[in-house]
N, C-alpha and C positions, 0 to 999 in steps of 0.2 A: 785775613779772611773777611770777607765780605757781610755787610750785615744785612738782612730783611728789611724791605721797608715798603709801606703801603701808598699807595699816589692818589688822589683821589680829587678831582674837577668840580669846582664849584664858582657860583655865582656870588657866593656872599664875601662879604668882607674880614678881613682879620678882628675888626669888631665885635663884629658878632659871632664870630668860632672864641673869642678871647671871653665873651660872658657866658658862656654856656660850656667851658671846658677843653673844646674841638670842636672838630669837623663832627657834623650829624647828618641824620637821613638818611644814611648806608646800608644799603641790600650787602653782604658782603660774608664772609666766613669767619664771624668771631673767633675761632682758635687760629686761625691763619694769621689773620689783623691782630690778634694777642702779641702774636708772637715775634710780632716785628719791633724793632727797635725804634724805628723812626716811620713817621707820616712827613708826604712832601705833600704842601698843598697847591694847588696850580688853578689860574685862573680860567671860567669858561665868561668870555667877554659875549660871546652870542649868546648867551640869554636874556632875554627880553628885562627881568628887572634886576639885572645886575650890580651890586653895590661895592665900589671900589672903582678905580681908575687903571688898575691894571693890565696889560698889554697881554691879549687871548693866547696861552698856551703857559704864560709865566708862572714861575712857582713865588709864590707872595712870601709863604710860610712855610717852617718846618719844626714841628714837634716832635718832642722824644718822649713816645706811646709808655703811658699806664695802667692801661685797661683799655677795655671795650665794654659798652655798657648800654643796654637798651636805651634808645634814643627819647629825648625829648617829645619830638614830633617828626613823624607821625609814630604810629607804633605798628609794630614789626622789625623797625630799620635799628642803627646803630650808629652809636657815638662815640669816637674816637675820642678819649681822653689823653692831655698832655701833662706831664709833671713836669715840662719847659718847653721853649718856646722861639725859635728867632726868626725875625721878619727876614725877609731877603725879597731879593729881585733880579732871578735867573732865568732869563726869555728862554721860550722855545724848548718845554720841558714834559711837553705833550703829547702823546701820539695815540689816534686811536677813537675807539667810541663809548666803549665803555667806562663810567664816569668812575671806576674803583682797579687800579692793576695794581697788581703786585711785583716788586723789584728787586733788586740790591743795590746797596750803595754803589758799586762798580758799573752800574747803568746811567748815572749821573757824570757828569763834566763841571762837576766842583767836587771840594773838599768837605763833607761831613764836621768832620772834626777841626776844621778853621771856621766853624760858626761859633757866633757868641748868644750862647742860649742863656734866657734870662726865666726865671721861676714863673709860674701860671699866677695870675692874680686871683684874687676868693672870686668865685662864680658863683651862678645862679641857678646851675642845675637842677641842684638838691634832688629831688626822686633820682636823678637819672645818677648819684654818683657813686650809688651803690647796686649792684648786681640786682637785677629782680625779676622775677618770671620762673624757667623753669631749670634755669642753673645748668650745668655739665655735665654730659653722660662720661662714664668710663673711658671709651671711644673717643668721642670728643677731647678730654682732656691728655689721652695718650699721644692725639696725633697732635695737638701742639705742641706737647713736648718733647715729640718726636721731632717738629720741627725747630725748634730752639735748642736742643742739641747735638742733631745732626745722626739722630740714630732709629732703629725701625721699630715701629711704636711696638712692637713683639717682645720687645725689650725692655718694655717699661713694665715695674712690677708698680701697682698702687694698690694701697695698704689703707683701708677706712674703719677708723677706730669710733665707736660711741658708748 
């Protein structure tokens, strides 16, 4: 079975997604983005201040997602967080205009699982690598786990103890 995974186009470098956690700045559906397995990160070479050397559409990077987490900067947006992490360099991984879509691994033309993912080094986060704001509604958390295991969120029973 195929696993979720979020794509999402940027100008920055694997540098600076590597001191801050992830990819940030994402307009995006935090339980959706939760609930993927893997982020591929792909280069936008047309952006005017682009950092990296990259080849426009390439995927630089691929994390394996541990949250989603109010962004850094600016606020509104979101932070993909990685608990690993591997460089890569698969041209031509692009399509489209909007800088955030949603995939599965069986939309890619490499192997997932013949990457060699290495641990996130301590970042700089800090605010951002804990949840903060106004947290999950019922709803919200039924439909991603509606999507993470494949059943109609009608079916989830959640149970809040205090």
């Amino acid at each position: 079975m195929a696993d979720n995974v979020v794509s999402v186009f940027t100008f920055k470098s694997a540098e600076m997604i590597l001191e801050v956690g992830g990819p940030q700045a994402w307009t995006l559906d935090r339980v959706r983005a939760k609930a993927c397995k893997y982020a591929v990160v792909c280069r936008n070479a047309h952006y005017p201040d682009v950092d990296g050397p990259k080849t426009h559409g390439s995927a630089f990077m691929i994390g394996k997602v541990s949250d989603v987490v109010p962004s850094t900067e600016p606020e509104g947006r979101w932070l993909i967080l990685f608990s690993e992490y591997a460089l890569c360099n698969f041209g031509d991984q692009w399509e489209g205009r909007n800088p955030v879509r949603f995939r599965t691994t069986d939309d890619y033309d490499f192997d997932f699982k013949e990457l060699e993912f290495q641990p996130m080094p301590e970042f700089s986060a800090g605010e951002a690598s804990t949840l903060k704001g106004r947290g999950l509604t019922i709803a919200e958390a039924k439909a991603g786990l509606s999507l993470a295991f494949g059943v109609d969120p009608s079916a989830i029973e959640i149970t809040i103890r205090a």
